[in-house]
C-alpha positions in Angstrom: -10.0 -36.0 -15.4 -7.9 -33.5 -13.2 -9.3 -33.0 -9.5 -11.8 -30.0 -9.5 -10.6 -26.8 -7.6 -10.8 -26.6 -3.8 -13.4 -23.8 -2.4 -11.9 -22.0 0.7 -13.3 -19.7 3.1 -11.3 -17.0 4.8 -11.2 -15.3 7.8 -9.8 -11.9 6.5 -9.9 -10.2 10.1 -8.2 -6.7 10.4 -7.8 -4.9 7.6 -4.2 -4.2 8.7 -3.7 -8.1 7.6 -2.8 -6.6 4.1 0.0 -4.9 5.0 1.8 -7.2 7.8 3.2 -10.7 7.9 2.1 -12.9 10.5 0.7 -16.3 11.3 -2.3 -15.4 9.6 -1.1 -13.8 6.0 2.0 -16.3 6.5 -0.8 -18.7 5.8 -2.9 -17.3 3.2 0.4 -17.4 1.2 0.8 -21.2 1.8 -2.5 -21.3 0.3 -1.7 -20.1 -2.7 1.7 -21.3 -3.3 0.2 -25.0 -2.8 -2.8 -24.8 -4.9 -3.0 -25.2 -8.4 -3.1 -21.9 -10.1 -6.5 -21.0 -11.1 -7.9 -19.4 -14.5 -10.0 -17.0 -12.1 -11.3 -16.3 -8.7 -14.7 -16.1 -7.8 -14.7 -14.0 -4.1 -18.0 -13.5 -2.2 -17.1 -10.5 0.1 -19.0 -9.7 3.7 -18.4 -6.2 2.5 -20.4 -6.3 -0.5 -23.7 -6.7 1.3 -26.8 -4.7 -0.5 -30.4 -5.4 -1.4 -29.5 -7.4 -4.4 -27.4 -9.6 -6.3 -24.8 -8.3 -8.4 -21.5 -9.4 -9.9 -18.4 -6.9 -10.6 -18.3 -6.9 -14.7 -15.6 -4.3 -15.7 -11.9 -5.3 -17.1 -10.0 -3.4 -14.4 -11.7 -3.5 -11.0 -10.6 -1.0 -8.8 -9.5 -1.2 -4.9 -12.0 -0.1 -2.9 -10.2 1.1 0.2 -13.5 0.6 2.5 -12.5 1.4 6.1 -11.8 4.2 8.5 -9.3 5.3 11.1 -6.1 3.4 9.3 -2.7 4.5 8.4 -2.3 6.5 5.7 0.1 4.0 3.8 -3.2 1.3 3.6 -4.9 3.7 1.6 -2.3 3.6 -1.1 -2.6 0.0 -1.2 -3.0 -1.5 -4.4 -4.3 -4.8 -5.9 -4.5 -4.2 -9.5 -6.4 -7.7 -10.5 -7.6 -7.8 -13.8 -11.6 -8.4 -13.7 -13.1 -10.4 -15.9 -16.0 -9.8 -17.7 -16.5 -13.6 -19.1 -16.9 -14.9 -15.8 -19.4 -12.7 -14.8 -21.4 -13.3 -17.3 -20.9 -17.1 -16.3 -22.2 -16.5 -12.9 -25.0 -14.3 -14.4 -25.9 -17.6 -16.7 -25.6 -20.0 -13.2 -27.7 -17.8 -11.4 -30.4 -17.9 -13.4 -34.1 -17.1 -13.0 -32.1 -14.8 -9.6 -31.8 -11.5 -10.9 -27.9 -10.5 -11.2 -26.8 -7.0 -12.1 -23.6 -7.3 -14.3 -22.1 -3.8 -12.3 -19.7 -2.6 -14.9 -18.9 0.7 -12.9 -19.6 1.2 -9.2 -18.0 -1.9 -7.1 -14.2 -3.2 -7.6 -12.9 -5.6 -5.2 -13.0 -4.5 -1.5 -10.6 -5.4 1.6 -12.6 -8.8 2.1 -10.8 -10.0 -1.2 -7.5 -7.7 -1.7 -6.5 -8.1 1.8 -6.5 -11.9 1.5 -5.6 -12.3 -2.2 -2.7 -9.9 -1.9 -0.6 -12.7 0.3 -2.0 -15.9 -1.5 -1.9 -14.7 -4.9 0.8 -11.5 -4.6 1.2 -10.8 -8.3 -2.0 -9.7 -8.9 -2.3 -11.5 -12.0 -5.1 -13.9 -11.6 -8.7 -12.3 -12.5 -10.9 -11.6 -10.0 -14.6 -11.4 -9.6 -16.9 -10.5 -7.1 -20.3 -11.7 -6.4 -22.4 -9.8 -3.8 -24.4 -11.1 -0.7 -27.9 -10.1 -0.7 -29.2 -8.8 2.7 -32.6 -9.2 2.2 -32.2 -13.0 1.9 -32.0 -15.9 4.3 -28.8 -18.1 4.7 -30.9 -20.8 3.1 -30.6 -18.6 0.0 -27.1 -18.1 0.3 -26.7 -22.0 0.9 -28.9 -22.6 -2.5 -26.9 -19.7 -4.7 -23.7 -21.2 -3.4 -24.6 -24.8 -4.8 -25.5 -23.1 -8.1 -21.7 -22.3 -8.7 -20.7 -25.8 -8.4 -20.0 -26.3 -11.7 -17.4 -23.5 -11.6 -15.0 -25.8 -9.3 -14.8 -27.7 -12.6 -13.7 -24.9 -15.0 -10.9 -24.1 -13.0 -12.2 -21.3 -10.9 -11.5 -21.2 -7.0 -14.5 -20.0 -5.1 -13.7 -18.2 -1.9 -15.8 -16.8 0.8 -14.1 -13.7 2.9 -15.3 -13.0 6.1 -15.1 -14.9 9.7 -17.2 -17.4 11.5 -16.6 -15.3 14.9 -17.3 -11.9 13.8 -18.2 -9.4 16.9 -16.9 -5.9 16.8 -18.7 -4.5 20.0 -16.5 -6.8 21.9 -13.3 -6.7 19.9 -10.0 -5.5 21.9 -8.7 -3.2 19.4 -5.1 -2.2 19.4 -4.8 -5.5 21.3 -4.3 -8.8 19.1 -2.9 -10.8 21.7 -5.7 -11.4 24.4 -7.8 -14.4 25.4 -10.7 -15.2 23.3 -14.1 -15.1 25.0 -15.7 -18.3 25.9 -18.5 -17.8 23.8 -16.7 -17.4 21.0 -14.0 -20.6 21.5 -17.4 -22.6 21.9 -19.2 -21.9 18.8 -16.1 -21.7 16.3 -15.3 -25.0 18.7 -19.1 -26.4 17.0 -18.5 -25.3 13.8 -15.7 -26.5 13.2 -17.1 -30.2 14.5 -20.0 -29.5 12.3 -17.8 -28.9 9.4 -15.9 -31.9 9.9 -19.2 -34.1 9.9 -20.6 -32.4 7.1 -23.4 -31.2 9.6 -24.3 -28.4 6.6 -28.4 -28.1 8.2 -27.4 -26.4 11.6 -24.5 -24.1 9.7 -27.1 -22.7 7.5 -29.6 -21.9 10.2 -27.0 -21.1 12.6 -29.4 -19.0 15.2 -30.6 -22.0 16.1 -27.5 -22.8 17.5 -28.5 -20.5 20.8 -26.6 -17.5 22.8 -23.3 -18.2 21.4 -24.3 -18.1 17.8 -25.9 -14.9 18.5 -23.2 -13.5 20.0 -21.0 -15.0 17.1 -22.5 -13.2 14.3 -24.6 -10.5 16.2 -24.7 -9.6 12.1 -25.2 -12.3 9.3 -22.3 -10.1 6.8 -19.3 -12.2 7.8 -21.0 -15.4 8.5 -22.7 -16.2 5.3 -19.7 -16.0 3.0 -19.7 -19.5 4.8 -22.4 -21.3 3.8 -21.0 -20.1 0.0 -18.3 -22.5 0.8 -19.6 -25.4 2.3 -22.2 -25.6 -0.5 -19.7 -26.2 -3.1 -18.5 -29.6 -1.1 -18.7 -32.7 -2.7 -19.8 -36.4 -1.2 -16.5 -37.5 0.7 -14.8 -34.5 0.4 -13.3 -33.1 3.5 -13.2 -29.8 4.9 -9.6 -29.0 7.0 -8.5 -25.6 8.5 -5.2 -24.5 7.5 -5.0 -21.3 9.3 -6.3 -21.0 13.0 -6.7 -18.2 15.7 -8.0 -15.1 17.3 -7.6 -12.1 17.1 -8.8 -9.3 19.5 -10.7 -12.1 21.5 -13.9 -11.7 19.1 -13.0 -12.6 15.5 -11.9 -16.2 14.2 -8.9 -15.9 12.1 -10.0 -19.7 10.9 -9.6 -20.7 7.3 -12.1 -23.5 6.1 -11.0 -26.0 2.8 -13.3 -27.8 0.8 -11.4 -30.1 -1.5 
């Protein structure tokens, strides 16, 4: 029986990511070079957040180029990933009595997933699937769909969450990459990471209850709950490690979580 596929989270960051080469993308290629190659990719995107659940179902997503204020050459970005309408209809099976729209036409695969996928997997040859977050939900919800897709880890699929654990824009030092990361923020990717290692899922998922730091964290719940996507899909013994690390702006986690 070969080892089922790991599940990784990603802390996508800046969309600029896609078009340089640092520590960051430097490591999301690592990631993909040292993996075994997967039949598909499953991607739950913080930028696919709506009242619902639905799952990209078309042959040829498209790249949704969902940001503002960049250079004009990251708008000619491309990541032309085949979709794959058989695995949507997987998830659509796995998800069942939740509702799932099979969206044939209006999503593609945004920034969350190209920006990442476009280092670890470069060829674009891999299919790709996205699975929305629904915003009317609680992160129990999220923890719960998340363990529904399980069986997918077995079929060859990697599951990946996009988003970061740190995620705070009113405080973010644009233009400047370099600068010390607040407190607050060292201190709860600090506990996360602890909680992570000790498989402490029940104070991930209801991570408000982690106090003023949490808050300040993930002022929103987009970028966090990709997360609890992830950690769901870990197995007894398995253990989570963090192959890419860092901050970036002094407000967003750069960190990387592996399952598997």
């Amino acid at each position: 029986m070969t080892d089922p596929m790991p599940a990784i989270f990603f802390g996508h960051g800046n969309p600029m990511n896609a078009l340089h080469r640092n520590a960051y993308t430097e490591g999301w290629a690592d990631i993909g070079e040292s993996m075994p190659r997967p039949k598909a990719v499953l991607c739950i995107s913080a930028h696919w957040y709506l009242p619902g659940t639905a799952v990209t179902a078309m042959a040829a997503p498209r790249t949704i180029h969902d940001f503002g204020g960049f250079p004009r050459e990251l708008y000619e970005a491309e990541y032309p990933a085949p979709g794959s309408p058989e695995l949507a209809a997987r998830v659509h099976d796995l998800l069942k009595p939740i509702e799932v729209e099979l969206d044939d036409k209006s999503w593609g695969l945004d920034h969350g997933t190209w920006s990442v996928l476009c280092h670890a997997f470069p060829q674009a040859d891999i299919p790709v699937v996205q699975l929305s977050i629904d915003e009317t939900k609680l992160p129990e919800f999220h923890y719960e769909v998340g363990k529904r897709l399980a069986p997918l880890r077995d079929e060859g699929i990697l599951v990946i969450g996009s988003g970061n654990i740190v995620h705070n824009l009113h405080t973010y030092a644009w233009g400047r990459h370099e600068v010390e990361p607040f407190d607050w923020a060292v201190r709860f990717e600090k506990k996360a990471k602890e909680l992570l290692l000790s498989g402490g899922d029940a104070p991930l998922i209801n991570y408000e209850s982690l106090g003023r730091d949490a808050l300040l964290a993930a002022p929103t719940p987009d970028h966090y709950l990709p997360l609890l996507y992830v950690i769901a899909l870990r197995r007894k013994n398995e253990m989570a490690s963090f192959p890419v690390e860092g901050f970036d702006g002094g407000s967003i986690s750069m960190l990387t979580v592996r399952v598997g």
